[in-house]
C-alpha positions in Angstrom: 84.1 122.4 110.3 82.6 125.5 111.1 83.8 127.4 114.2 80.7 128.3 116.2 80.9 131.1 119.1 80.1 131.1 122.7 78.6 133.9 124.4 78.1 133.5 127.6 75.5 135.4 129.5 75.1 133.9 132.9 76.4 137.6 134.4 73.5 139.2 133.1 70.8 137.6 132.1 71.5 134.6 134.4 71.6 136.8 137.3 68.1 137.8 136.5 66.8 135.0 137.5 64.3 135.5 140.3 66.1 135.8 143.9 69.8 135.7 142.4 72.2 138.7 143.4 75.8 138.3 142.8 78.0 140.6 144.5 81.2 141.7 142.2 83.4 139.8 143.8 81.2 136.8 142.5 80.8 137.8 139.5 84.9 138.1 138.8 84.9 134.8 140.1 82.6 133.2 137.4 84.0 135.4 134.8 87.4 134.0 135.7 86.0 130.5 135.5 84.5 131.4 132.1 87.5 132.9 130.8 89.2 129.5 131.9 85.9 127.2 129.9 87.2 129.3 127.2 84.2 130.8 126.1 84.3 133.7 123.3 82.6 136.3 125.0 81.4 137.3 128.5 78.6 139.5 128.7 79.2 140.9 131.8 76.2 142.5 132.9 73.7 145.5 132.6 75.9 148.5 133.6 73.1 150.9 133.8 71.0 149.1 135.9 72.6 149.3 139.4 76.1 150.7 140.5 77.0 147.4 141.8 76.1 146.1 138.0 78.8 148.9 136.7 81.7 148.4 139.1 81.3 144.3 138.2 81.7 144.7 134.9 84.3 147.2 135.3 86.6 144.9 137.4 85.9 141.6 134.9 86.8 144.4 132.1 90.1 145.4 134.3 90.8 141.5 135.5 89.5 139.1 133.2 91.6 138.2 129.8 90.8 136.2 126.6 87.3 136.2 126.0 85.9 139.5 124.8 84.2 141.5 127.3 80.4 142.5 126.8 77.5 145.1 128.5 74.3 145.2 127.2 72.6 148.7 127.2 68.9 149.7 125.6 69.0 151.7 122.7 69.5 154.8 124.4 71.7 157.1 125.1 72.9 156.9 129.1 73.2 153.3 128.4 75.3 153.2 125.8 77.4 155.7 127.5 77.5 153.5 130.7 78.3 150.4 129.1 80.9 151.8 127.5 82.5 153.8 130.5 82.3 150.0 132.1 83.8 148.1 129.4 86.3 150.7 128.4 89.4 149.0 130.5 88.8 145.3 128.3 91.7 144.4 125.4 88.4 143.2 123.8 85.4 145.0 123.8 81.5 145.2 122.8 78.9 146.9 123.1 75.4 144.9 122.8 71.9 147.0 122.0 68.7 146.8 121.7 65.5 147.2 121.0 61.6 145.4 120.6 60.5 144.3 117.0 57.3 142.4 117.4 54.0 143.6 117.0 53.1 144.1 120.5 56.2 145.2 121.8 56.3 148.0 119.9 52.5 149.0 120.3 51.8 147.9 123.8 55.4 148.3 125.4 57.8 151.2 123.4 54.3 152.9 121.7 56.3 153.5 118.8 56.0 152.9 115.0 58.2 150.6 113.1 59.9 153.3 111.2 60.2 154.8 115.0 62.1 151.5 115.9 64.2 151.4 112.8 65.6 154.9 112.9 66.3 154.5 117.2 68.3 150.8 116.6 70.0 152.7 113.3 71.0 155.7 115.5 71.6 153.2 118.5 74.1 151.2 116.7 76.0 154.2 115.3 76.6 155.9 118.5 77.8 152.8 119.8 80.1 152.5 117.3 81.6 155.8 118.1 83.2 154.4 121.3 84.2 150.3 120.0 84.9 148.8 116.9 82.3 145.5 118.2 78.9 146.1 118.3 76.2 143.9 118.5 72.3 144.4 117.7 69.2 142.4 119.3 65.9 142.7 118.2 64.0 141.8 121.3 61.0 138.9 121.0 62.5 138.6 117.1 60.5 135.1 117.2 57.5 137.1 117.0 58.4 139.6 115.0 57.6 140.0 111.2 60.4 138.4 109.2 60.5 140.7 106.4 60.7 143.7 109.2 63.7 142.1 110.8 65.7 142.3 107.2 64.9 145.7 107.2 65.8 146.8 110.6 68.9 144.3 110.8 69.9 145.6 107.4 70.1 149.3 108.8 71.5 147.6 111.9 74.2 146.4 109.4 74.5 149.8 107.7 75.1 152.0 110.6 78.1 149.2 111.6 76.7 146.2 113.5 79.2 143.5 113.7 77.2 141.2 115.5 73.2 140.6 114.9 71.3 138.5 117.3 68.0 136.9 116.7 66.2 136.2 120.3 63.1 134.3 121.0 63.0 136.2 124.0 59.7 134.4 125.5 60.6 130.9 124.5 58.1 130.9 121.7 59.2 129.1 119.0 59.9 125.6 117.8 63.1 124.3 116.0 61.4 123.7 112.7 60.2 127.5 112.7 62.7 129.1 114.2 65.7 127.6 112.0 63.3 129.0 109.3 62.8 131.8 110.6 66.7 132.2 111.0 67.6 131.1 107.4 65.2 133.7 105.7 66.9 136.2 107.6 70.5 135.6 106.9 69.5 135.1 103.3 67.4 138.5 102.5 69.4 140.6 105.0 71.8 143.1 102.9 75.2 142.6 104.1 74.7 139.3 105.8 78.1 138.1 104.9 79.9 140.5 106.8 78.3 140.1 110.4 77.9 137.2 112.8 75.0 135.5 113.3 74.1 135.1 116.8 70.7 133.5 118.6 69.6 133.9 122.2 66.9 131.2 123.8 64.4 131.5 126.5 63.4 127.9 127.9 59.6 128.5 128.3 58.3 125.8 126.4 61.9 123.8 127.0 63.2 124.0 123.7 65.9 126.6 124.1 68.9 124.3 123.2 66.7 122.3 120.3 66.3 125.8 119.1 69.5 126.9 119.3 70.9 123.6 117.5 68.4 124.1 114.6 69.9 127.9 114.3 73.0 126.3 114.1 72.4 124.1 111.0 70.1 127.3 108.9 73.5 129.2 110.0 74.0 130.8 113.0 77.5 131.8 114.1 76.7 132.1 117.5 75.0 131.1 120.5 74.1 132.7 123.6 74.1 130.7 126.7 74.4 130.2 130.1 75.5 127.8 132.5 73.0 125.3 134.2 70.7 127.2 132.0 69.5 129.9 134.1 68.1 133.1 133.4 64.9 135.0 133.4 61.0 132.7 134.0 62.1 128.7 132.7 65.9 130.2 131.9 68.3 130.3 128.7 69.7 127.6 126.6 72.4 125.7 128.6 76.2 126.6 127.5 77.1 122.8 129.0 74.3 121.0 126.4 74.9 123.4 123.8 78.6 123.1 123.6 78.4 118.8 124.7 76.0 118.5 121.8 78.5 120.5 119.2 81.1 117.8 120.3 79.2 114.6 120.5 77.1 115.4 117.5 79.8 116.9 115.2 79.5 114.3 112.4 76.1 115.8 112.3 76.4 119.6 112.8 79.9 119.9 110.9 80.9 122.8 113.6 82.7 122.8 116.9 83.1 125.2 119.5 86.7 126.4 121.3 85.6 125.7 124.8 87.3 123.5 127.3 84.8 120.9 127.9 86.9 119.3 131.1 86.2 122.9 133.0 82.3 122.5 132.4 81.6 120.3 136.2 83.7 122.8 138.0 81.9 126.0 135.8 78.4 123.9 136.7 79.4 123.6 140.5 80.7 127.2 140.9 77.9 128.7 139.3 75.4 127.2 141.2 76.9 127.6 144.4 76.8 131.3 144.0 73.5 131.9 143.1 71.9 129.0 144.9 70.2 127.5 142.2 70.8 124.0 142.8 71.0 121.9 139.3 69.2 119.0 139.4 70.1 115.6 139.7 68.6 114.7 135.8 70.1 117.6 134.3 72.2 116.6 131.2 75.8 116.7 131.3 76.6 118.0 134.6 73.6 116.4 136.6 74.8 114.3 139.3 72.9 111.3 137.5 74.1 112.1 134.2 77.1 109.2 134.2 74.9 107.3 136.8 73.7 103.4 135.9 71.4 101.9 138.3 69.5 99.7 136.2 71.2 96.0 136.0 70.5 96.0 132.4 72.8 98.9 131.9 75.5 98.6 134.4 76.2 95.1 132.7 76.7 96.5 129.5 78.3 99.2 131.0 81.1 97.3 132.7 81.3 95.2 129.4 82.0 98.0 127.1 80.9 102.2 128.7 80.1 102.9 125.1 77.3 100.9 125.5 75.1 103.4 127.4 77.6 106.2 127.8 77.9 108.5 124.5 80.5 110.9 126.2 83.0 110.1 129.0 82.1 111.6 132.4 86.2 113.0 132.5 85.6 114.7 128.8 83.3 117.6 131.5 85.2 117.6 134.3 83.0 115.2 136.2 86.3 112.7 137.6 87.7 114.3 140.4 91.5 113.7 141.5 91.4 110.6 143.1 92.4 111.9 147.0 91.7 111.4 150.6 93.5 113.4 152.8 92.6 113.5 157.0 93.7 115.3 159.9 97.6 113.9 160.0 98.2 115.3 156.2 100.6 118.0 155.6 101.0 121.1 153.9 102.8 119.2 150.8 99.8 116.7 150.4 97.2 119.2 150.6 99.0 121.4 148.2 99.4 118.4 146.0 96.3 117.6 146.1 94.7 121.2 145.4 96.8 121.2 141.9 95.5 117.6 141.2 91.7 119.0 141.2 93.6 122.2 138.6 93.8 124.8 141.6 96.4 127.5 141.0 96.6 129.3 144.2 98.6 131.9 146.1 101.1 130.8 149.1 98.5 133.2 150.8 95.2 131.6 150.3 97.0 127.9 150.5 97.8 128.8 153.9 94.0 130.4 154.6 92.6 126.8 153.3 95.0 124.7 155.3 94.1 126.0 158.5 90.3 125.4 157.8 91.1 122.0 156.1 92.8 120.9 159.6 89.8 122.4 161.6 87.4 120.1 159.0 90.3 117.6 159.1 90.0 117.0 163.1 86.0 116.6 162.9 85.8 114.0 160.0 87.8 110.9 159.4 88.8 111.6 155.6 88.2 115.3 153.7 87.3 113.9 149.7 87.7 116.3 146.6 84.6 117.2 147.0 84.7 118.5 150.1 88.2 119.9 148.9 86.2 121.8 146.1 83.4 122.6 148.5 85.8 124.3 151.0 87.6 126.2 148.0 85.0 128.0 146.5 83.6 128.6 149.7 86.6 130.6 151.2 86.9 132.4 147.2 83.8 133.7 147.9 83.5 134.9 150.8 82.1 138.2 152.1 85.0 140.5 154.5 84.3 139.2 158.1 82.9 142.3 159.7 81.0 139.5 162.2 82.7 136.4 162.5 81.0 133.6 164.5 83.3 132.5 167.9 81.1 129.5 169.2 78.2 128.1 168.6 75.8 125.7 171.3 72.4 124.7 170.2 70.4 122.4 172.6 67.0 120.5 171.0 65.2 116.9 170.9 62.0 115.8 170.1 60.7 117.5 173.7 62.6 120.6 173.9 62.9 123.7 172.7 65.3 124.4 171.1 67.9 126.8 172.4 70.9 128.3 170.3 73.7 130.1 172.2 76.4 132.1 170.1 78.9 134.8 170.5 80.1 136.6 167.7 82.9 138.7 167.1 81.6 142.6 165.9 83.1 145.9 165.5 82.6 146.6 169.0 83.6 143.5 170.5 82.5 139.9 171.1 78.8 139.7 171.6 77.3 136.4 172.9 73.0 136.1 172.8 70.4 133.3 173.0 67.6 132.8 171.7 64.7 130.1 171.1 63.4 129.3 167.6 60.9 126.5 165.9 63.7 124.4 165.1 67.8 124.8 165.6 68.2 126.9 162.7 65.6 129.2 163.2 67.1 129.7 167.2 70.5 130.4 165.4 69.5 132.9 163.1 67.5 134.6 166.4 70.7 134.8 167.6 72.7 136.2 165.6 70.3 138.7 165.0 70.3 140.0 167.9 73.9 139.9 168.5 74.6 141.7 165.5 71.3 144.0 165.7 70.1 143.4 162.1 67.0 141.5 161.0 66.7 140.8 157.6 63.9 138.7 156.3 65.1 135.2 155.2 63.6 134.2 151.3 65.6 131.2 151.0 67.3 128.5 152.6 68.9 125.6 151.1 71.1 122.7 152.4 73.3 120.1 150.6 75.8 117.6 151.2 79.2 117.7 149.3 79.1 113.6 148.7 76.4 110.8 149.2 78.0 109.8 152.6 77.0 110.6 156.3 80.1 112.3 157.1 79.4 114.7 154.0 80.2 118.4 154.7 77.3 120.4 155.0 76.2 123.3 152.4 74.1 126.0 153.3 72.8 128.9 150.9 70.8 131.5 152.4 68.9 134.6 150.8 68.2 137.4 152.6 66.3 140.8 152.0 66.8 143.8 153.6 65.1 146.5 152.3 65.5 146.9 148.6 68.7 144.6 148.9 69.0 141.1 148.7 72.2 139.2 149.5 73.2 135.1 149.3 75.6 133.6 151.6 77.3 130.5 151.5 78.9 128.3 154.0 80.3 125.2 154.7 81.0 122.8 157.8 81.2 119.3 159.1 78.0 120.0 160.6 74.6 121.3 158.9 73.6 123.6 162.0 77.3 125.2 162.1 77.1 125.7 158.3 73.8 127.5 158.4 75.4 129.9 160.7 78.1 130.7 158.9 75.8 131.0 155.6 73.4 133.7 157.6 76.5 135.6 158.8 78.2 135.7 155.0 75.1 137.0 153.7 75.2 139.9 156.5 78.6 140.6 155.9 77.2 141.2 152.6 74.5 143.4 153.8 76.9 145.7 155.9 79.3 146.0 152.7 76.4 147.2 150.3 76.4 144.4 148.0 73.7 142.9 145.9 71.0 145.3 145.2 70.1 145.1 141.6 67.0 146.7 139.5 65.0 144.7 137.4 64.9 146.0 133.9 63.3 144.6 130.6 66.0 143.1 128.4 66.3 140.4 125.5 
């Protein structure tokens, strides 16, 4: 079978989806995870565009191991230079350039002429060369490009030393039919095809980015660029999860396989979209919450008869079987630990004995604590923000006639703090504050809630977005309660705010 590579670019241009900012202590997390999915490479992110962009991919280029370790940068020269300044610390390292070939890129966007564009990816390519032995060329909105000018530009791409050429349909434009044709022609006219990978990148505007990336596959692409859930830029990028589940299930069709660790997919799924807040829909193949769900009679009957009935992959092949566990408020250290390295949690002595003591606080205001809630509580505490406010206590009075009335003190710099406030609803008189106990008022652009399981005693998940200027921040929190966990989500996100984090600039890329 042919071996077919994962790049993974939910770093860079995942996080450019509208309203996501990752701090880098985020991003290492979900480098980690990917380095753990066993994906071949990570692009890391945009080093150029923001200083919190660089030091991320510095530290995933410092901390990260296995997968090779990628920056994008525009065919020009401070980018190049940047992204290879970031990525210089990675045992595996590439550079990834690029520049517009279609028609109206060129004309309306660069205002330059093709043999303009030829000689800048040429020179762009060579200079990257100079500073790693892996570089990779993209011809931005190739699905609209000219076929035979793509040859010629990915021959000289070739020439100068691309190891790597990538063929994006940057605006989701194409369909598989075309698009596998459009691929084949490529890697048959290009001069010195058989020496370079072949790599394809997929927007989702017209929702065909995995069909299209599938039909590279068979015309014979090397390599896919993905990202988890799917997200990116407008409609998103083809999904790693349905990309690399499709490879598997389909292998007696495609002839190819991936190396990724398809029982890390849930957790990568979970992780991912708790730290940019984009929840994944319930439908969603693979790691959709109703993706091994049977409700209909019909096919729970033939389910229970025989799974391969309705089911063509098993839920525990992705991950989706947690440990089977149920721990409450009189279990000990030993179980818990146990039961963290059931659900494939390696942690320190250290952050076992952070969890615990949260665990037992859940533990006391819930009969049982699930996995879920486990896993919920895990990534929560990962991620956190350094508590320069830390919420004390929290009283909120409402019903159907009253106002509602939050009281909270909060630990600052300068002491505890404690302030009221009224608000629309109990949230809202929370957030008023906190605000003015910490003096800081952001604007809030998104709120979300979820529950960890189906149940009523469900922990609560809150994801907040908030703006401050040019910066925007998420925080995350989670409690037995839905009021106490949207507290805790404002005040991670401001802990954010005081720390600097989360700014990025939006810049045009493939």
């Amino acid at each position: 079978m042919r071996r077919i590579k994962i790049f993974d670019t939910t770093l860079r241009d995942g996080e450019q989806s509208p309203g996501v900012a990752l701090t880098p202590d985020e991003k290492l997390a979900i480098a980690q995870q990917l380095a753990r999915l066993g994906v071949d490479v990570i692009e890391a992110g945009f080093p150029i565009a923001s200083q919190g962009d660089f030091e991320a991919v510095r530290r995933i280029a410092e901390e990260v191991e296995g997968p090779v370790i990628a920056a994008l940068a525009r065919a020009a020269k401070p980018d190049i230079e940047r992204a290879a300044e970031a990525i210089a610390p990675a045992a595996k390292k590439r550079i990834h350039t690029f520049i517009a070939t279609s028609p109206i890129h060129m004309e309306k966007k660069l205002r330059l002429t093709p043999d303009e564009v030829v000689e800048r990816a040429r020179w762009a390519v060579a200079f990257a060369r100079g500073f790693v032995d892996d570089v990779e060329f993209s011809a931005e909105d190739a699905g609209r490009s000219d076929p035979d000018f793509l040859v010629r530009i990915f021959g000289e791409a070739i020439r100068a030393g691309a190891t790597v050429i990538n063929i994006p349909d940057t605006v989701g434009y194409q369909v598989p039919w075309e698009f596998a044709e459009l691929v084949g022609y490529v890697i048959e006219h290009t001069a010195g095809a058989e020496g370079v990978e072949w790599s394809v990148h997929c927007h989702d505007d017209l929702g065909m980015a995995v069909a299209n990336s599938l039909a590279a596959v068979r015309a014979g692409a090397t390599q896919v660029e993905c990202t988890i859930n799917g997200i990116g830029e407008r409609a998103g990028n083809a999904s790693l999860e349905e990309i690399v589940m499709a490879l598997y299930t389909r292998r007696d069709f495609f002839q190819a396989e991936t190396g990724v660790n398809t029982r890390e997919l849930s957790r990568a799924s979970r992780l991912v979209s708790q730290l940019t807040g984009m929840v994944v829909p319930p439908n969603k193949a693979v790691v959709g919450a109703n993706a091994f769900a049977h409700e209909s009679g019909i096919h729970q009957d033939g389910v229970i008869k025989a799974r391969e009935t309705y089911e063509i992959m098993n839920a525990e092949l992705v991950g989706r079987q947690a440990a089977v566990l149920v721990l409450g408020k009189h279990s000990g250290r030993h179980a818990f630990r146990q039961a963290l390295q059931e659900l494939g949690y390696e942690l320190t002595d250290e952050e076992i004995k952070q969890l615990f003591t949260r665990f037992k606080a859940i533990a006391e205001r819930k009969k049982t604590v699930s996995a879920e809630d486990l896993v919920a509580l895990i990534e929560d505490e990962r991620t956190r923000a350094p508590e320069h406010f830390k919420l004390i206590d929290l009283q909120v009075h409402a019903g159907t006639q009253l106002t509602p009335v939050a009281t909270v003190k909060v630990q600052t710099p300068s002491g505890e703090v404690q302030e009221a406030a009224t608000g629309d609803g109990p949230v809202d008189a929370v957030y008023r504050a906190i605000a003015r106990a910490v003096e800081m008022s952001p604007a809030l652009e998104a709120y979300r809630i979820e529950a960890t399981t189906g149940g009523t005693e469900a922990l609560g998940e809150v994801a907040v977005r908030l703006r401050m200027g040019t910066v925007v921040v998420g925080g995350r929190g989670v409690a037995p309660d839905i009021v106490e966990a949207s507290a805790r989500a404002y005040l991670d996100a401001l802990n954010k705010l005081v720390a600097g984090v989360g700014s990025r600039e939006v810049v045009e890329t493939p």
